[in-house]
N, CA, C and O atoms as a Maestro MAE file, in Angstrom:
{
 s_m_m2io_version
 :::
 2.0.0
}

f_m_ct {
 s_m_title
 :::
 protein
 m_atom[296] {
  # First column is atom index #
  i_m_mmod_type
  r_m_x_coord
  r_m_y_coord
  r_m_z_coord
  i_m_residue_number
  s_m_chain_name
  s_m_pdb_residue_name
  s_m_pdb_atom_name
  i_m_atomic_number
  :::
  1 25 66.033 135.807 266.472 1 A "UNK " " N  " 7
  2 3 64.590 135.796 266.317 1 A "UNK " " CA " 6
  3 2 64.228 134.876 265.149 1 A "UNK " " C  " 6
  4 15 64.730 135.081 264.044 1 A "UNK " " O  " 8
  5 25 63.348 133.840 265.363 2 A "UNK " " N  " 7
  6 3 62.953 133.365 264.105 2 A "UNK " " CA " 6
  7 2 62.257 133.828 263.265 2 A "UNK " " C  " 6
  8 15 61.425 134.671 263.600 2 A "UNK " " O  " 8
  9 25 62.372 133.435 261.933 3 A "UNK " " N  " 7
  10 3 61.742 133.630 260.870 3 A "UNK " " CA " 6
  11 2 61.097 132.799 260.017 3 A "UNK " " C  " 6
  12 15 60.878 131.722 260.572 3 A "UNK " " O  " 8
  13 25 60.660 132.847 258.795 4 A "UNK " " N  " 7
  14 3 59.616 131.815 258.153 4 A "UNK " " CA " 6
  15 2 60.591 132.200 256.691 4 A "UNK " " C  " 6
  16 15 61.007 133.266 256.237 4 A "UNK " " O  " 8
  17 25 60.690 130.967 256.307 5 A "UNK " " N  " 7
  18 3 61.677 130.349 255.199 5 A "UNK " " CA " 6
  19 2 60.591 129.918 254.742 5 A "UNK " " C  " 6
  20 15 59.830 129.245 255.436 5 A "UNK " " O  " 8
  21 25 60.302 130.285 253.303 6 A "UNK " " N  " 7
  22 3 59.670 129.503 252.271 6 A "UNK " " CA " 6
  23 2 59.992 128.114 251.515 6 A "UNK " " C  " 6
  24 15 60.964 127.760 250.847 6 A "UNK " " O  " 8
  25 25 58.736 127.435 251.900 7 A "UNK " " N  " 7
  26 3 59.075 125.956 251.171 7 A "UNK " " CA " 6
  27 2 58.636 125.412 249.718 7 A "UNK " " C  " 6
  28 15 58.934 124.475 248.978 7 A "UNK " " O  " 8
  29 25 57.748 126.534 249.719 8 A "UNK " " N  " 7
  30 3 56.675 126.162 248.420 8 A "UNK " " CA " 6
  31 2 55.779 127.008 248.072 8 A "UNK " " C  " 6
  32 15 55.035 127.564 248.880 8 A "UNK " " O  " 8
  33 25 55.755 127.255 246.399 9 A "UNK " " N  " 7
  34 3 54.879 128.290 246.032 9 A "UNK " " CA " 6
  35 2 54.062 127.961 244.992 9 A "UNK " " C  " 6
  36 15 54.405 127.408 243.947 9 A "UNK " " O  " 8
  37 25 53.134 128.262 245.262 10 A "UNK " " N  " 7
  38 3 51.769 128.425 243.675 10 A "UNK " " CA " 6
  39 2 51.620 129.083 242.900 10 A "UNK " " C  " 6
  40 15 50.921 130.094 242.966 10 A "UNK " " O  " 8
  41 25 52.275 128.673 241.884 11 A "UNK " " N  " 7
  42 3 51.649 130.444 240.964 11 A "UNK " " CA " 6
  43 2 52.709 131.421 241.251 11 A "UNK " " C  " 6
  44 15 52.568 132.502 240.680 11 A "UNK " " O  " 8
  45 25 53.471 131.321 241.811 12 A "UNK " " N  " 7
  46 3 54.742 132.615 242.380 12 A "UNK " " CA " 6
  47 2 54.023 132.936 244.025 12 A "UNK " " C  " 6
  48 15 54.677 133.672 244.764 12 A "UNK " " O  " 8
  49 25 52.711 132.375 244.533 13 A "UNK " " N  " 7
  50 3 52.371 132.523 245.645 13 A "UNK " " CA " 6
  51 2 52.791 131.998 246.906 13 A "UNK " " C  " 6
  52 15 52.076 131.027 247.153 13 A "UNK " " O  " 8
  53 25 53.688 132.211 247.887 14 A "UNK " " N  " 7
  54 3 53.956 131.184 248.816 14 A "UNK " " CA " 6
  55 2 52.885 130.857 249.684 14 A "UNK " " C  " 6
  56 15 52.178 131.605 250.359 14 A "UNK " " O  " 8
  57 25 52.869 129.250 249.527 15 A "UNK " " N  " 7
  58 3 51.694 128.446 250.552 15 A "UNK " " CA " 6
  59 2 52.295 127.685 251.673 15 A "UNK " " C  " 6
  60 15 51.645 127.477 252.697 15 A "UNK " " O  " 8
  61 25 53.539 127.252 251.516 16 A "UNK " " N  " 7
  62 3 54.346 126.809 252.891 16 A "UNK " " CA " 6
  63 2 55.246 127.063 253.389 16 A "UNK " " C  " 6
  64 15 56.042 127.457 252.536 16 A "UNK " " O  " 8
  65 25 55.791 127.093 254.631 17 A "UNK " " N  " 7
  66 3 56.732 127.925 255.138 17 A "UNK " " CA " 6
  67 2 57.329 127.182 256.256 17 A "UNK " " C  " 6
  68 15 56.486 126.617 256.952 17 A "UNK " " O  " 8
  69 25 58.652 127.014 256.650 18 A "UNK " " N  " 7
  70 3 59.359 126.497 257.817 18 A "UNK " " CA " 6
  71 2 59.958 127.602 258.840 18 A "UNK " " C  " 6
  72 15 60.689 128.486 258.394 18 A "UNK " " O  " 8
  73 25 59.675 127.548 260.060 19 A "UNK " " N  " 7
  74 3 60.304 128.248 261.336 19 A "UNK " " CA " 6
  75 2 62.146 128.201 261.339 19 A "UNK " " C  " 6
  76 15 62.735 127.395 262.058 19 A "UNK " " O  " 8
  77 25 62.587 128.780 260.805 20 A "UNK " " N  " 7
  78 3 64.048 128.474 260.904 20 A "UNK " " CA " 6
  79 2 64.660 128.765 261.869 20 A "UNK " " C  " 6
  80 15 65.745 129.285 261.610 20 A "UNK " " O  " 8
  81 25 64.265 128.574 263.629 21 A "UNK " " N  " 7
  82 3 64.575 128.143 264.373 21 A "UNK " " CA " 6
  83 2 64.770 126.439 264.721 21 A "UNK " " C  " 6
  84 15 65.704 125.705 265.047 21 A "UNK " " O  " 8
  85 25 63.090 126.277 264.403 22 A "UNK " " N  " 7
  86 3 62.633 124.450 264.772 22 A "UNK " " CA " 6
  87 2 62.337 123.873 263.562 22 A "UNK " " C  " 6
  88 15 61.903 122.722 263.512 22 A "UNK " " O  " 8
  89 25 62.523 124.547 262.569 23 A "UNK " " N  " 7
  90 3 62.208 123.792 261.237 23 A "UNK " " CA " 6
  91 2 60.555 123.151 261.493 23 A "UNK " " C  " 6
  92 15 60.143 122.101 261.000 23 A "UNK " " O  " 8
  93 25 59.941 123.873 262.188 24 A "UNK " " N  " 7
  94 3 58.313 123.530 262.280 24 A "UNK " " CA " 6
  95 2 57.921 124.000 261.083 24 A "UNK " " C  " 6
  96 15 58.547 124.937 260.588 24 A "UNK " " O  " 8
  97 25 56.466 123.246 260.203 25 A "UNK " " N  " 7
  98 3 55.815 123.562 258.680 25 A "UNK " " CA " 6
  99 2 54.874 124.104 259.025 25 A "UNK " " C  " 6
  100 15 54.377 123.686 260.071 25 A "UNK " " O  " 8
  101 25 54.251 125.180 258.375 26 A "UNK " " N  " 7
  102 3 53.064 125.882 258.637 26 A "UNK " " CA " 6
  103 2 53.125 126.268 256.966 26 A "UNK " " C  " 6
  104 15 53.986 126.676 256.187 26 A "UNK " " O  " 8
  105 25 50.983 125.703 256.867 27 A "UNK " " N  " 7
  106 3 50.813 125.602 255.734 27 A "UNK " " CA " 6
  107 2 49.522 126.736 255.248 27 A "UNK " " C  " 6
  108 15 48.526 126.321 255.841 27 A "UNK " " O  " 8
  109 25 49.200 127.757 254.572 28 A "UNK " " N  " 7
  110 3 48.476 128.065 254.266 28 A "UNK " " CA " 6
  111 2 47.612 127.757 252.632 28 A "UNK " " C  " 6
  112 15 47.840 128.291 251.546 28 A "UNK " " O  " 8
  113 25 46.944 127.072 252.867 29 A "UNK " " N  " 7
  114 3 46.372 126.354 251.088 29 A "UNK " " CA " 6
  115 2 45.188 126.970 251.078 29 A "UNK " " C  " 6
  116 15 44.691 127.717 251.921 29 A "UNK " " O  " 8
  117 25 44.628 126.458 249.677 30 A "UNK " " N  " 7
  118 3 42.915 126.795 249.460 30 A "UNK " " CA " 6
  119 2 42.989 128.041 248.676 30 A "UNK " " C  " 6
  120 15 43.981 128.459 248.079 30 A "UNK " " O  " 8
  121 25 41.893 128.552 248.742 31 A "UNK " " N  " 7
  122 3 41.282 129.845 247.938 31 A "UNK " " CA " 6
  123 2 41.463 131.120 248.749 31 A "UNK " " C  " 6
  124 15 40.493 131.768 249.144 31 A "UNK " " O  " 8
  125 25 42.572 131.426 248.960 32 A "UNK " " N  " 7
  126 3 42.620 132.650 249.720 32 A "UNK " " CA " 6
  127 2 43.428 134.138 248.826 32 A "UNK " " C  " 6
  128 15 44.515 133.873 248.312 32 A "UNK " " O  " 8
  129 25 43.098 135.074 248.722 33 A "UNK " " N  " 7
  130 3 43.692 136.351 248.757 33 A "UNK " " CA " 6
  131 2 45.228 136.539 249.362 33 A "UNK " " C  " 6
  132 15 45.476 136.561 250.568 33 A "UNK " " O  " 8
  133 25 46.062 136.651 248.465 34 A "UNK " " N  " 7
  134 3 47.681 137.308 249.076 34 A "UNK " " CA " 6
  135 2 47.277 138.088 250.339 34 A "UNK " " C  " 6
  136 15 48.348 138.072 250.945 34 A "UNK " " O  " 8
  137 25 46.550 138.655 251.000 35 A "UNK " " N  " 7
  138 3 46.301 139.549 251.827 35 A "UNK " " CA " 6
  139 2 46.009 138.184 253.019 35 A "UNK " " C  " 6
  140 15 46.580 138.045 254.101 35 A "UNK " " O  " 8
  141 25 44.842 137.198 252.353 36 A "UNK " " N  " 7
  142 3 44.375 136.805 253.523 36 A "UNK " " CA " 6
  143 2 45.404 135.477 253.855 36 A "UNK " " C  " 6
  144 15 45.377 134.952 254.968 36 A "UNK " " O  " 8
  145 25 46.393 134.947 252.676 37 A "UNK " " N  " 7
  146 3 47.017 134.357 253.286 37 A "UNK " " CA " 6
  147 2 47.858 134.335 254.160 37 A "UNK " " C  " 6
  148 15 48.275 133.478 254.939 37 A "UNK " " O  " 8
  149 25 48.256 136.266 253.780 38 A "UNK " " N  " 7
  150 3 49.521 136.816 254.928 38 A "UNK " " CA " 6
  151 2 49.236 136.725 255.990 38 A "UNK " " C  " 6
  152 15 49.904 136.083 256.800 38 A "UNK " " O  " 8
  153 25 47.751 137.586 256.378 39 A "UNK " " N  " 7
  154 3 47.201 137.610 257.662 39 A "UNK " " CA " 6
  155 2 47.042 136.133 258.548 39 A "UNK " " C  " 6
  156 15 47.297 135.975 259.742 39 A "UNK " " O  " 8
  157 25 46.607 135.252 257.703 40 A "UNK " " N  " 7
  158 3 47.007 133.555 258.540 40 A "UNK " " CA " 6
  159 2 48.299 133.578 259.023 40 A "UNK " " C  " 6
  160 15 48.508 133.881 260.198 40 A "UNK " " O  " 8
  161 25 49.265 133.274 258.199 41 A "UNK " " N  " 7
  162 3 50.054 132.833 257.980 41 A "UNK " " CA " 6
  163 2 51.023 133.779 259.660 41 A "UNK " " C  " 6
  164 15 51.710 133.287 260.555 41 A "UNK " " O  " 8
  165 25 50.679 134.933 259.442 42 A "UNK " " N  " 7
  166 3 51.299 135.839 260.317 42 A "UNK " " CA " 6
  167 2 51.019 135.580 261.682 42 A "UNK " " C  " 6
  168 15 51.771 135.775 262.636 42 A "UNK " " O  " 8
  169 25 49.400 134.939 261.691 43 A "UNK " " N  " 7
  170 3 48.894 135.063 262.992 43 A "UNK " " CA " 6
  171 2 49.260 133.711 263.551 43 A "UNK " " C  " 6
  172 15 49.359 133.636 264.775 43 A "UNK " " O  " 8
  173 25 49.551 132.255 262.567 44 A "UNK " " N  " 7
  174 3 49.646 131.126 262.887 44 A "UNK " " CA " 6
  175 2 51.312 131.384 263.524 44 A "UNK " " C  " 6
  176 15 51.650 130.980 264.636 44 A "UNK " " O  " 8
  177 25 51.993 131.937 262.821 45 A "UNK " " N  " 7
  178 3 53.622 132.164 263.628 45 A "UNK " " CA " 6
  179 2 53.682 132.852 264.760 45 A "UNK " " C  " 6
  180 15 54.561 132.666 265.601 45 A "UNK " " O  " 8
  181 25 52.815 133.640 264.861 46 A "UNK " " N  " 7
  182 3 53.172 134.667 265.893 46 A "UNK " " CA " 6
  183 2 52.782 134.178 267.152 46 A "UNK " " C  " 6
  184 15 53.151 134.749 268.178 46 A "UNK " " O  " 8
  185 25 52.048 133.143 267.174 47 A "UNK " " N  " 7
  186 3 51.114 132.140 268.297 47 A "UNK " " CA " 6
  187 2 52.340 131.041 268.385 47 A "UNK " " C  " 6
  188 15 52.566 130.549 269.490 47 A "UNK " " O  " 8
  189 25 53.058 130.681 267.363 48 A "UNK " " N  " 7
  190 3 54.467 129.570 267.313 48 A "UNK " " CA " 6
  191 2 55.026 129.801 268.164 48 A "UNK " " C  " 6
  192 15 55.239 129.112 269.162 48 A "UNK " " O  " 8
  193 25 55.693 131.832 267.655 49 A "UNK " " N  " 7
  194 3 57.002 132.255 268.832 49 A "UNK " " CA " 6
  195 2 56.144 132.364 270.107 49 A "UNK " " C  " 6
  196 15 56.721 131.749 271.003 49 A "UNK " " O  " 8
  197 25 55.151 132.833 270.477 50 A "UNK " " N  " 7
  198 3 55.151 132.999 271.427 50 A "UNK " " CA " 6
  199 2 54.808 131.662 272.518 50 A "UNK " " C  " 6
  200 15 54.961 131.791 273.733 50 A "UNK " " O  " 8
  201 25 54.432 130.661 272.023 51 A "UNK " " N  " 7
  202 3 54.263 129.329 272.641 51 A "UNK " " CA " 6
  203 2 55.885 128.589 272.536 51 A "UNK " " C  " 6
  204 15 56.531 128.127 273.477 51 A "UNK " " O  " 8
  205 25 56.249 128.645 271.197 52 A "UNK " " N  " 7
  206 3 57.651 128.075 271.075 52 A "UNK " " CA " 6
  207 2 59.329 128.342 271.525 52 A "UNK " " C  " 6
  208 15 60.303 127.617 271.730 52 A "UNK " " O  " 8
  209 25 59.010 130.011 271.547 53 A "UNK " " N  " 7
  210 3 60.308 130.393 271.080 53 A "UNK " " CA " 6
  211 2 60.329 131.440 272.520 53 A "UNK " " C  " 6
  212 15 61.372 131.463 273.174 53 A "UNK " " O  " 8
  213 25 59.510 132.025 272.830 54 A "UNK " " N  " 7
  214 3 59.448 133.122 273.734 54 A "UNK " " CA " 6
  215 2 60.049 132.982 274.958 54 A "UNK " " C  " 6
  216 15 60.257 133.960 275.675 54 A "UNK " " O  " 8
  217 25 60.432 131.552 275.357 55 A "UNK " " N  " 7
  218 3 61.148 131.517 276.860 55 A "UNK " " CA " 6
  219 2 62.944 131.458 276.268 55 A "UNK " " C  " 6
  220 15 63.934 131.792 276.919 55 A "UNK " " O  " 8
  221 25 62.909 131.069 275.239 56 A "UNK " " N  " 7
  222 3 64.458 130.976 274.673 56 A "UNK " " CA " 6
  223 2 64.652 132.641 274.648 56 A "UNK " " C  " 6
  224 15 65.670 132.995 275.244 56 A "UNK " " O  " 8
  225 25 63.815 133.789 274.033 57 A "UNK " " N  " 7
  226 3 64.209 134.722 273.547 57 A "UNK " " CA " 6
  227 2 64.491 135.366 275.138 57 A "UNK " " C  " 6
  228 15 65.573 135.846 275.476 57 A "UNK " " O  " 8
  229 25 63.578 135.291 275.810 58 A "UNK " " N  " 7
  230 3 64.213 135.499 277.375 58 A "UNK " " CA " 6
  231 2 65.362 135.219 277.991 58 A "UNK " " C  " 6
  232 15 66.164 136.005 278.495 58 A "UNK " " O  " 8
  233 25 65.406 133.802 277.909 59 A "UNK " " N  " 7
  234 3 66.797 133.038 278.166 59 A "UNK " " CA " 6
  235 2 67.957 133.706 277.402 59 A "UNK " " C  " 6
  236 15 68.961 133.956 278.070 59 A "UNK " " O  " 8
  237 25 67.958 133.966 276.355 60 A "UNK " " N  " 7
  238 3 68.979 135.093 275.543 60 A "UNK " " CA " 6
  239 2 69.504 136.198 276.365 60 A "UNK " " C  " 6
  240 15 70.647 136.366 276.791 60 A "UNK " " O  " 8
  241 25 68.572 136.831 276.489 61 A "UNK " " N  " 7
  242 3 68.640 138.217 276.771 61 A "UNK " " CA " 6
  243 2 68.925 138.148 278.933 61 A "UNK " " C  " 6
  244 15 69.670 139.003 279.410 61 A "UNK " " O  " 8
  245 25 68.428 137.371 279.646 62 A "UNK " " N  " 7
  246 3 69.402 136.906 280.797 62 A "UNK " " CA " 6
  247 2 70.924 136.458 281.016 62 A "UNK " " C  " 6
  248 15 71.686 136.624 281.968 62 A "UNK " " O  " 8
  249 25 71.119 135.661 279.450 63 A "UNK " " N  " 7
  250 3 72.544 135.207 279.442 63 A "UNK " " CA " 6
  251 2 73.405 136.646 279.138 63 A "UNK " " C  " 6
  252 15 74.322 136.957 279.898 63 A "UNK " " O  " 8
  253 25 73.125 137.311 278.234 64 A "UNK " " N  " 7
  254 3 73.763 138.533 277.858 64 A "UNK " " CA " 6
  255 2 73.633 139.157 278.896 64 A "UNK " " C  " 6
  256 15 74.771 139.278 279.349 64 A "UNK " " O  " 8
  257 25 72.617 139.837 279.836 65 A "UNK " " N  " 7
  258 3 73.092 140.536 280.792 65 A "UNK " " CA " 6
  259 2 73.838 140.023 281.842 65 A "UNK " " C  " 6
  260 15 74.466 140.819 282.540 65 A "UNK " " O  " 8
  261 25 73.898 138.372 282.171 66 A "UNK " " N  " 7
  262 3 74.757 137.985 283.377 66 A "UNK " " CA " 6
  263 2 75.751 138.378 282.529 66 A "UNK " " C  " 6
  264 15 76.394 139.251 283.113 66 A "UNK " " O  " 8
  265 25 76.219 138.161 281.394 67 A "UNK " " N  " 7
  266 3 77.536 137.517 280.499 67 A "UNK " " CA " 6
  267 2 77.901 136.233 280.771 67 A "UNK " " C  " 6
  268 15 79.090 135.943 280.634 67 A "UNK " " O  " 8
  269 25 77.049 135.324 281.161 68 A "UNK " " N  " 7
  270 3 77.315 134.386 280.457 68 A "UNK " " CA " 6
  271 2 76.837 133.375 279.029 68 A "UNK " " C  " 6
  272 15 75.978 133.601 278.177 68 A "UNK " " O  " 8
  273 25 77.801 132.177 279.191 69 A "UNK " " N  " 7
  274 3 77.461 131.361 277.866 69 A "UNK " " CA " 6
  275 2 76.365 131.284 277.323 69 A "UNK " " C  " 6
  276 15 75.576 131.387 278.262 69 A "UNK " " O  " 8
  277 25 75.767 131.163 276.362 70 A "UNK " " N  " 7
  278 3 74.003 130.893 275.934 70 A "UNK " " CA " 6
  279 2 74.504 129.555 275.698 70 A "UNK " " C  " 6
  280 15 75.500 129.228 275.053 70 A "UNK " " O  " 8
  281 25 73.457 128.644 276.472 71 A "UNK " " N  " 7
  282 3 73.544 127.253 275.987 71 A "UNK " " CA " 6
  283 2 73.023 127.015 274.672 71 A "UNK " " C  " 6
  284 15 72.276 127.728 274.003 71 A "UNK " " O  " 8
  285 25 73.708 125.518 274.314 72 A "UNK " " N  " 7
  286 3 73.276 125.161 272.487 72 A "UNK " " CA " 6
  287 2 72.007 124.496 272.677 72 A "UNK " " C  " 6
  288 15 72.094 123.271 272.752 72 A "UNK " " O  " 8
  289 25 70.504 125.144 272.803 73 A "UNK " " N  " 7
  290 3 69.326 124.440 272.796 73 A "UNK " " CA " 6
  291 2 68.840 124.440 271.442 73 A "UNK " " C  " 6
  292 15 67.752 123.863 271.426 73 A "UNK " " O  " 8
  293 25 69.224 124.893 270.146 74 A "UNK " " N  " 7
  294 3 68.532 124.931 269.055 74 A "UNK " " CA " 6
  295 2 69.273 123.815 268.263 74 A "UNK " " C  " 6
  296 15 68.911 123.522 267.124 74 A "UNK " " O  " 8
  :::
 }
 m_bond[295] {
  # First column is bond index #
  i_m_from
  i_m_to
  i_m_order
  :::
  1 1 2 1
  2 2 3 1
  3 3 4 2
  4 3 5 1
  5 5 6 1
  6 6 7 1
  7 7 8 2
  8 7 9 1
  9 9 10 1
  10 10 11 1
  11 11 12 2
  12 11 13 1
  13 13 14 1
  14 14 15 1
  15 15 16 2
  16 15 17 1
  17 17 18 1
  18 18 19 1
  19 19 20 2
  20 19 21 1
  21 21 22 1
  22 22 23 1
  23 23 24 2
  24 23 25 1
  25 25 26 1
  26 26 27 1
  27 27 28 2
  28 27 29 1
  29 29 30 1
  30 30 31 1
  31 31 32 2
  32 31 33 1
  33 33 34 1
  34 34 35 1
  35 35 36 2
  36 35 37 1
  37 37 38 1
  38 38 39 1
  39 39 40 2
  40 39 41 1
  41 41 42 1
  42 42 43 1
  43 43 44 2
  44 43 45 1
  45 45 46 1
  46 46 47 1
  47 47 48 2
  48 47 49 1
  49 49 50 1
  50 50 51 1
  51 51 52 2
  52 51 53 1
  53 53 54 1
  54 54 55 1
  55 55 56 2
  56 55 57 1
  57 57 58 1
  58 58 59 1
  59 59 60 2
  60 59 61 1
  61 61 62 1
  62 62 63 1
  63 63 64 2
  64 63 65 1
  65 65 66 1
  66 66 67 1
  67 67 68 2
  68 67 69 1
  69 69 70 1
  70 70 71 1
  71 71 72 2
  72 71 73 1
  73 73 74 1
  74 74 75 1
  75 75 76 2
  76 75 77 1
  77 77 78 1
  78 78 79 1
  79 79 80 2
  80 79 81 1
  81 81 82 1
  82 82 83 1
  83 83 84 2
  84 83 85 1
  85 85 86 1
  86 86 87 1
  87 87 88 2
  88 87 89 1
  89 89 90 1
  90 90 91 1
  91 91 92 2
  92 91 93 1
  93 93 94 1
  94 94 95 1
  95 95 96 2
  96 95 97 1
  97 97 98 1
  98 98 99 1
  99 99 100 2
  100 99 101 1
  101 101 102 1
  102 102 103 1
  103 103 104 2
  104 103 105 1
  105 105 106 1
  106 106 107 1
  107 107 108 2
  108 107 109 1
  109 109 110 1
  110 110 111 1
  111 111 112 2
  112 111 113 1
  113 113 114 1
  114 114 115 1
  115 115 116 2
  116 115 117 1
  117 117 118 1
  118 118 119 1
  119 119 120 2
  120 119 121 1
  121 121 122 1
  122 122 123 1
  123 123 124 2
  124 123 125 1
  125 125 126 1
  126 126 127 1
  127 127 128 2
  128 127 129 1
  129 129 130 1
  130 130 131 1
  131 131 132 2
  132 131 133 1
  133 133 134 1
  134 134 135 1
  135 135 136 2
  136 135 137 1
  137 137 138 1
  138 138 139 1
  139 139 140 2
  140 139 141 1
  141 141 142 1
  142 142 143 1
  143 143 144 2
  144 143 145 1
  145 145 146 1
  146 146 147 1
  147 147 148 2
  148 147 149 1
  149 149 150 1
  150 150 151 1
  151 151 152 2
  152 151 153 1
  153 153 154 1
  154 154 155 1
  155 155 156 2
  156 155 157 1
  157 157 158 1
  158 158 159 1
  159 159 160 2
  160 159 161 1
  161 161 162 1
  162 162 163 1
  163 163 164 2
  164 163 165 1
  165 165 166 1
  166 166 167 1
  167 167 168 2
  168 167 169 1
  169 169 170 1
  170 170 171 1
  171 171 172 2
  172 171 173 1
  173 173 174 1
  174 174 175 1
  175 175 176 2
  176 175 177 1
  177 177 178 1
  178 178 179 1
  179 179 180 2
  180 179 181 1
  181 181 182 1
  182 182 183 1
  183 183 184 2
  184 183 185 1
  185 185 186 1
  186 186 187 1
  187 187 188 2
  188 187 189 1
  189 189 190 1
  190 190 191 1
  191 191 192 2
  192 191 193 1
  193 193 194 1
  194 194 195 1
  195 195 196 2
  196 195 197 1
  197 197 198 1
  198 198 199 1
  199 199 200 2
  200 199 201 1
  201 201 202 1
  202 202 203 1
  203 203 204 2
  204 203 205 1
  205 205 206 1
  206 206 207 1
  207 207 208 2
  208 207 209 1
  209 209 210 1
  210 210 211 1
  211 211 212 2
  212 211 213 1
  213 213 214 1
  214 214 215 1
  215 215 216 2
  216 215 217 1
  217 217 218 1
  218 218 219 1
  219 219 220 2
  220 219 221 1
  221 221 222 1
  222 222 223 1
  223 223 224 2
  224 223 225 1
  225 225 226 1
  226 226 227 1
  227 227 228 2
  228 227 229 1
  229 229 230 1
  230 230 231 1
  231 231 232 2
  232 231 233 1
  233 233 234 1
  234 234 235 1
  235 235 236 2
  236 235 237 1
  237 237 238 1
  238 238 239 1
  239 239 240 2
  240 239 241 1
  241 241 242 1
  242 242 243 1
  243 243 244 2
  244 243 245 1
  245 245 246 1
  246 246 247 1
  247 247 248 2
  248 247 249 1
  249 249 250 1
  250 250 251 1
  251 251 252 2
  252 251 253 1
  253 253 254 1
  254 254 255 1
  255 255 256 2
  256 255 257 1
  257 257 258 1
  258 258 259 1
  259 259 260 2
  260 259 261 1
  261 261 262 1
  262 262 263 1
  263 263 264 2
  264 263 265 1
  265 265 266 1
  266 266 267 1
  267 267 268 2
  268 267 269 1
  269 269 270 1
  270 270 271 1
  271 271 272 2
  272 271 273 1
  273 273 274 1
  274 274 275 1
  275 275 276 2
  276 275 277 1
  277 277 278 1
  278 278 279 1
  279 279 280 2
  280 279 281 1
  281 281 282 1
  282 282 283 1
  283 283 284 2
  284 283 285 1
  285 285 286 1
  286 286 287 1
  287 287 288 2
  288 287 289 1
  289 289 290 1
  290 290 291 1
  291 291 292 2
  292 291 293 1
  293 293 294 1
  294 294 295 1
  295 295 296 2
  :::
 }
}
């Protein structure tokens, strides 16, 4: 499952973040609240996996039940 790797912080605040599946950047800047940057930040990934990542996480879970190989797509 991917996750979000921090690239950069303000203040001890993290404002950028990489998909450490696709190494995609997703940036939250500006004047926002720790609260409201999470809530971006959460909603901008979660729209990633499910556009990006969601037919691989399928494809996973078909290879394991045939038993076979998972191909190297990442």
């Amino acid at each position: 499952m991917p996750q979000l790797i921090v690239l950069e912080k303000i203040d001890g605040t993290p404002v950028s973040w990489r998909c450490s599946d696709c190494r995609q950047n997703f940036s939250v800047r500006g004047k926002f609240t720790v609260q409201e940057r999470q809530k971006k930040i959460t909603a901008e990934f979660k729209a990633h996996i499910e556009a990006s990542h969601k037919s691989e996480a399928l494809a996973d879970g078909m290879a394991f039940a045939a038993g076979v190989r998972l191909p190297d797509y990442r």
